[in-house]
C-alpha positions as CSV (number, residue, x, y, z in Angstrom):
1,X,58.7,-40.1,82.5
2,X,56.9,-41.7,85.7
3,X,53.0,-41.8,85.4
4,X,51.2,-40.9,88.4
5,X,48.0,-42.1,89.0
6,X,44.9,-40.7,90.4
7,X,42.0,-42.6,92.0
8,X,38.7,-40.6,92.9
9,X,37.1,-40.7,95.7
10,X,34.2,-43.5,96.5
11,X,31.2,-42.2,95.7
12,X,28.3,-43.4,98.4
13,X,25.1,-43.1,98.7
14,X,22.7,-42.3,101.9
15,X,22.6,-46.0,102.4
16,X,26.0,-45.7,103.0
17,X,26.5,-43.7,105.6
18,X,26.0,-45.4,108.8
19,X,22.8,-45.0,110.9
20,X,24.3,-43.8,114.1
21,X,25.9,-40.7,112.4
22,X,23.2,-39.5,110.3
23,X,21.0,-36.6,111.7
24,X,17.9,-36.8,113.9
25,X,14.9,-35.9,112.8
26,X,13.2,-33.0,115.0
27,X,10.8,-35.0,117.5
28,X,7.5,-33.6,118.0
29,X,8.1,-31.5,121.5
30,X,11.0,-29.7,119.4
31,X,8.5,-28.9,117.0
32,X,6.2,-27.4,119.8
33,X,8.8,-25.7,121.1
34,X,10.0,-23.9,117.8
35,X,6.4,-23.0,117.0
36,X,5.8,-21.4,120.6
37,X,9.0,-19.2,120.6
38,X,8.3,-18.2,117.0
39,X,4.5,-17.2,118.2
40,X,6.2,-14.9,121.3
41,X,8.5,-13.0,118.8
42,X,5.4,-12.3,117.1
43,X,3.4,-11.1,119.8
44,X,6.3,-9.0,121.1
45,X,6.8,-7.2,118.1
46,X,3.1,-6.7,118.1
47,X,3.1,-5.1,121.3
48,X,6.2,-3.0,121.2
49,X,4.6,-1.7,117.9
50,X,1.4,-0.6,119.4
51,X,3.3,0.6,122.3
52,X,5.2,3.0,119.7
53,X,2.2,3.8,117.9
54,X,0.5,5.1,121.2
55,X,3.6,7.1,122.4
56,X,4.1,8.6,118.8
57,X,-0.3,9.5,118.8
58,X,0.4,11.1,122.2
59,X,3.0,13.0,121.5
60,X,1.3,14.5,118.5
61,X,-1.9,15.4,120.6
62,X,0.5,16.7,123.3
63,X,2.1,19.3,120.1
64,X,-1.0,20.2,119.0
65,X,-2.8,21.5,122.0
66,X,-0.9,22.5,124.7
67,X,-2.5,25.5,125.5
68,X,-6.0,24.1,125.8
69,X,-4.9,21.6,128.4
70,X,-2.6,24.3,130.5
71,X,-5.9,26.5,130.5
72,X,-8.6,24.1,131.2
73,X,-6.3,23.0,134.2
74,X,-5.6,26.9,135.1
75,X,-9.4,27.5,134.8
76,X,-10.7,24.3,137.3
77,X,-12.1,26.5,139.7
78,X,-11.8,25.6,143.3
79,X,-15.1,23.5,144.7
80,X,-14.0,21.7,148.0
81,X,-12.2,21.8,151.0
82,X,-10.5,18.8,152.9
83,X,-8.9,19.2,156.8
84,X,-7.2,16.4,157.8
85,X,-6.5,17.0,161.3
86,X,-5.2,15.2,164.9
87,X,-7.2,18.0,166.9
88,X,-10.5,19.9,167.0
89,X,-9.9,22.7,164.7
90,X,-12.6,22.3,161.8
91,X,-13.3,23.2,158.2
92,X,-15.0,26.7,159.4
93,X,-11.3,27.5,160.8
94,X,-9.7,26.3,157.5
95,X,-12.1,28.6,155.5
96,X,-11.8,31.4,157.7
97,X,-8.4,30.9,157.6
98,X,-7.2,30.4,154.0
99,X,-9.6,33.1,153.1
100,X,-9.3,32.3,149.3
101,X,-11.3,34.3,146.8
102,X,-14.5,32.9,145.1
103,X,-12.7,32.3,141.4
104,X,-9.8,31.2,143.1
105,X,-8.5,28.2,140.5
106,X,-6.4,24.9,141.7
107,X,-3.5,25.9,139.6
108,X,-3.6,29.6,140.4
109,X,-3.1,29.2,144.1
110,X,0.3,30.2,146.4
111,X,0.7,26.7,148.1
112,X,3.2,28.1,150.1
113,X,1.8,31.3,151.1
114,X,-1.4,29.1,151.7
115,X,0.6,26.9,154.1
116,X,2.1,30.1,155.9
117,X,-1.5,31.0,156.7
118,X,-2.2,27.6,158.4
119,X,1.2,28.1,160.3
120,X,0.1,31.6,161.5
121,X,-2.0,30.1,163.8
122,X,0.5,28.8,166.9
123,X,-2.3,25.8,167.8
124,X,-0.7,24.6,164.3
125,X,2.2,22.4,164.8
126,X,2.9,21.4,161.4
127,X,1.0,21.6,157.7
128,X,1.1,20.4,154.4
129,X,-1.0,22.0,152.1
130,X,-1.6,19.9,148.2
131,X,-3.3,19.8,145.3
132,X,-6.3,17.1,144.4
133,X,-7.5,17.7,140.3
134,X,-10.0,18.4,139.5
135,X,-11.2,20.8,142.4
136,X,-10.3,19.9,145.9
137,X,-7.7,21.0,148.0
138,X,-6.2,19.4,151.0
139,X,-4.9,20.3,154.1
140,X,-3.4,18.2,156.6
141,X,-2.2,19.6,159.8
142,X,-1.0,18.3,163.5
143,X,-1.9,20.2,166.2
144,X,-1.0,21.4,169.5
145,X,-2.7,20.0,172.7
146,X,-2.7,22.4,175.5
147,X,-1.9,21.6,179.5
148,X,-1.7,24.9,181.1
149,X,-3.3,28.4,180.7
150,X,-2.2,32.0,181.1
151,X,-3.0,35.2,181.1
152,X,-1.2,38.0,178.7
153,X,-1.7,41.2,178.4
154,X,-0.4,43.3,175.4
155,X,0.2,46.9,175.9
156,X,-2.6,48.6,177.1
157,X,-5.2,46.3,175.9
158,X,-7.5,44.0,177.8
159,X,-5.9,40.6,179.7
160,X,-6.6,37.7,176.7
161,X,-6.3,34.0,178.0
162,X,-4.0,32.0,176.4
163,X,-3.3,27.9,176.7
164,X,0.0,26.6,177.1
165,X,1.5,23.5,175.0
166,X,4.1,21.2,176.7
167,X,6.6,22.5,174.1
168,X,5.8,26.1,175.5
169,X,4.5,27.6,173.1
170,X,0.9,29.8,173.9
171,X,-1.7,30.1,171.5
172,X,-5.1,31.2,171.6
173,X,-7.1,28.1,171.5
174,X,-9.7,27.1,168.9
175,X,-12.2,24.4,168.9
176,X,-11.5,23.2,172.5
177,X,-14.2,22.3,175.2
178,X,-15.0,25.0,177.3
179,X,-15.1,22.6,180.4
180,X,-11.6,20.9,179.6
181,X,-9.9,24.3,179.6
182,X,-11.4,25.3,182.7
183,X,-10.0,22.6,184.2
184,X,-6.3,23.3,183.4
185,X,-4.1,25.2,186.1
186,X,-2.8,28.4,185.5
187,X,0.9,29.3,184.8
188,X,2.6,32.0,186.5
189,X,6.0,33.1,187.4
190,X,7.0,33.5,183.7
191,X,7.8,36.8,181.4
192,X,6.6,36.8,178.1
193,X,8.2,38.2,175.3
194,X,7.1,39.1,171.7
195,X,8.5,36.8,168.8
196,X,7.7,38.8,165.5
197,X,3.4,38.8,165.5
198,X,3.5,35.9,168.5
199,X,4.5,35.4,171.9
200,X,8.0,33.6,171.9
201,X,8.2,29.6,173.6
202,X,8.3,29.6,177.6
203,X,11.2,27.7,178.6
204,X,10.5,24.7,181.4
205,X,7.4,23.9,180.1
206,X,8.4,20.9,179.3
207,X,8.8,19.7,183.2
208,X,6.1,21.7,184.0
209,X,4.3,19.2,181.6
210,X,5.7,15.9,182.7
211,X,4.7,17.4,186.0
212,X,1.4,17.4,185.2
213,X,0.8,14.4,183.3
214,X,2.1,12.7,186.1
215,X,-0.3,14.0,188.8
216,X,-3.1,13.4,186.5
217,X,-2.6,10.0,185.5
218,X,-1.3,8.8,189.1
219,X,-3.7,10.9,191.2
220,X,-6.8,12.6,189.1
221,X,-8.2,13.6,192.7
222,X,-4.8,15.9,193.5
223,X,-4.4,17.7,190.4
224,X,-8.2,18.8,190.1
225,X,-6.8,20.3,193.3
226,X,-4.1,22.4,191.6
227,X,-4.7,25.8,190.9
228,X,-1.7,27.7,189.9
229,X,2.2,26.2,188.9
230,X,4.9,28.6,189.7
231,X,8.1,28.5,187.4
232,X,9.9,31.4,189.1
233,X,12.2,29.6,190.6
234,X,12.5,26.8,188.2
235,X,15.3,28.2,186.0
236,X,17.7,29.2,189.4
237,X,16.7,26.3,191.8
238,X,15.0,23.5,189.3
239,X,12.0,24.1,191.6
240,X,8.2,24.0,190.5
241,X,6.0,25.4,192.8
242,X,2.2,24.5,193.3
243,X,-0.4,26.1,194.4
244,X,-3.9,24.5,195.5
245,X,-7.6,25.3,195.6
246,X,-7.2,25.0,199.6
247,X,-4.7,27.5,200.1
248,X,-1.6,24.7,200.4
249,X,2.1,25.5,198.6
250,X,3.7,22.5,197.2
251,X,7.6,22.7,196.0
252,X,8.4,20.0,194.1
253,X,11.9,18.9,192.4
254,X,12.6,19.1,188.5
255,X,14.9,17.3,188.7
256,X,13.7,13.9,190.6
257,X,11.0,11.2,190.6
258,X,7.7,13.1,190.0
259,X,6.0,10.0,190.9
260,X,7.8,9.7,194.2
261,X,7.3,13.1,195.1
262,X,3.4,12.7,194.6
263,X,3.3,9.6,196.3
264,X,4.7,11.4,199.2
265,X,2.6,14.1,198.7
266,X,-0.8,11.8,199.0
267,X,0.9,10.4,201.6
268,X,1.2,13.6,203.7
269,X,-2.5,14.8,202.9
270,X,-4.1,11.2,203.9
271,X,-2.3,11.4,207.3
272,X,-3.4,15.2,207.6
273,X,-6.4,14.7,209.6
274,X,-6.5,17.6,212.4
275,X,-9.1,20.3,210.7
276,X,-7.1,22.9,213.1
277,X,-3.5,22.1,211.9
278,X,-4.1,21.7,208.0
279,X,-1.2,21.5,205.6
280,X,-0.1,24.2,204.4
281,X,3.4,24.0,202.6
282,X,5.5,21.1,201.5
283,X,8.4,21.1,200.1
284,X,8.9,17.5,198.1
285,X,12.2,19.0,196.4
286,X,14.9,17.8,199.4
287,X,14.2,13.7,199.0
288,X,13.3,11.8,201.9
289,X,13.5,15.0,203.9
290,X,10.2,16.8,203.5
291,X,10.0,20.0,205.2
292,X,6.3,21.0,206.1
293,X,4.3,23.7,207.6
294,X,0.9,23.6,209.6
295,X,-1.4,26.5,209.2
296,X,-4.7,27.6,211.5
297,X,-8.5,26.8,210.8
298,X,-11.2,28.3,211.8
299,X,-12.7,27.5,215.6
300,X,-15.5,25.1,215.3
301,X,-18.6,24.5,217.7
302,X,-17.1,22.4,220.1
303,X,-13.5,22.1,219.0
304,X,-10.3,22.7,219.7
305,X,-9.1,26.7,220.0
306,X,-6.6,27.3,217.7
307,X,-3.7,29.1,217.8
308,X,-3.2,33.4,218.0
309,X,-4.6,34.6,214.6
310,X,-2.3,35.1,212.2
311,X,0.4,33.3,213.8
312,X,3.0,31.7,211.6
313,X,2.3,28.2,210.4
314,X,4.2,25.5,212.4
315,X,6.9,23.6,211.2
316,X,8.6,20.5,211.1
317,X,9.6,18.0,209.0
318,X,9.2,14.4,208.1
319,X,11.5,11.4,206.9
320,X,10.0,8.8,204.3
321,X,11.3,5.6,204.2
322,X,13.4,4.9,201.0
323,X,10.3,3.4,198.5
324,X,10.8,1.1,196.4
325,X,7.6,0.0,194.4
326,X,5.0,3.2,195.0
327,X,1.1,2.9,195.1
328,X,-0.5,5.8,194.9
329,X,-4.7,5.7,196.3
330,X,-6.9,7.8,195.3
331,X,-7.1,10.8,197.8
332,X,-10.9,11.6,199.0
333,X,-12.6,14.2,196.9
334,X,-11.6,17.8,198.5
């Protein structure tokens, strides 16, 4: 019977295991290190505690008194006003116009029926209408400017002025200077038609504004001479007719260079210089072709002796060179 033998392993001591395989101490930045992540899981579980701890105490006040915060918020009574505006309506308007009780409360308020009564008024473009604990409430609105005025007349009642925004709509006018809306032309030549409790939108308006805007940036001293714009014809011939101060009937073209057709115009009245053959129609609507008409003055110590009275006004018309960069001057004050 074979014998096997068994040898144990060599036991060895630390000395025995070579230096290059035995483990590294920790060096002093590990130690930092280790301490300053160990102090951030601290303070993070501090924080998400109290965190926890603030929800949970909210919660609880929130279960115990809900009704005495829904009725000290229902019973905030109202104290203030704020217009926010592009125009000249005012916070007597906004008053008048809300209309809202003496206990009205913040939360007890329509905001939308609120809003409809800012939008009742037509010089009201657009409106918001919010909320501002503990007492105020704010209303911001963009208004409408007007260019034009007219005269309606509803039924048998009296003839009410009315101004006229570019977009057409008319609106009774609130706030404006009295001197600024004397100033504007009148619109005619247009039928007006009832939209519910308001006067529906003139269509054109919009080139009767551009019209406008041009004549009074280009040439102040013409269109403080304009009294009444036609649109009767502007629908069927995309013609804008113009009346003056001095008796003279302008036509001008929808549909072309407003700024040429001015230029033309000033051009017509500088050269215009015989007191006994004033102007008195242009038509600007044809292009270079300008079809005018002469008319008769009165006699003057002196002058000339005019024509038969009430003879037609002479015509004829004149060519204009093909412009291309226009000047306007400024024509003499009439």
């Amino acid at each position: 019977m074979s014998k096997d033998t068994f040898s144990l392993p060599e036991t060895r001591t630390w000395r025995d295991i070579p230096q290059q395989v035995r483990p590294r101490a920790m060096s002093n930045e590990g130690r930092r290190r280790l301490t300053i992540g160990a102090l951030r899981a601290t303070v993070g579980a501090a924080v998400a505690g109290a965190v926890a701890w603030g929800a949970w105490e909210t919660a609880e006040v929130l279960r115990e008194s809900p009704a005495e915060m829904t009725d000290a918020a229902r019973s905030s009574r109202v104290r203030s006003l704020v217009l926010v505006t592009d125009g000249v309506l005012d916070k007597g308007w906004l008053a008048r116009t809300l209309a809202l009780p003496g206990d009205a409360t913040l939360m007890g308020l329509d905001l939308i029926k609120l809003r409809s009564r800012v939008l009742s008024d037509s010089q009201v473009d657009s409106a918001s209408v919010t909320r501002n604990f503990p007492d105020t409430l704010t209303v911001r609105i963009s208004e409408r400017s007007p260019v034009a005025r007219l005269m309606a007349q509803s039924g048998g009642g009296e003839p009410q002025m009315l101004l006229m925004s570019r977009d057409g709509v008319a609106f009774a006018g609130t706030g404006f200077d009295p001197a600024m809306v004397a100033s504007l032309p009148w619109i005619d030549g247009v039928r007006l038609v009832r939209n519910g409790g308001s006067i529906a939108p003139i269509q054109g308006m919009q080139a009767v504004a551009d019209l406008l805007a041009s004549a009074k940036l280009e040439a102040e001293g013409l269109y403080r001479t304009w009294s009444v714009i036609s649109l009767a014809r502007l629908a069927s011939d995309s013609e804008i007719e113009v009346h003056t101060r001095d008796g003279m009937r302008v036509i001008f073209g929808a549909n072309q260079d407003y700024l040429r057709q001015i230029a033309r115009l000033d051009l017509l009245i500088d050269d215009s210089s015989d007191p006994t053959r004033p102007l008195r129609e242009v038509n600007l609507s044809l292009g270079s072709q300008v079809p005018v008409a002469y008319g008769t003055a009165a006699p003057t110590l002196g002058g000339p002796v005019p024509g038969p009275r009430g003879a037609p006004p002479s015509r004829t018309s004149i060519t204009f060179p093909a412009f291309t960069n226009l000047h306007i001057d400024t024509p003499r004050e009439p």
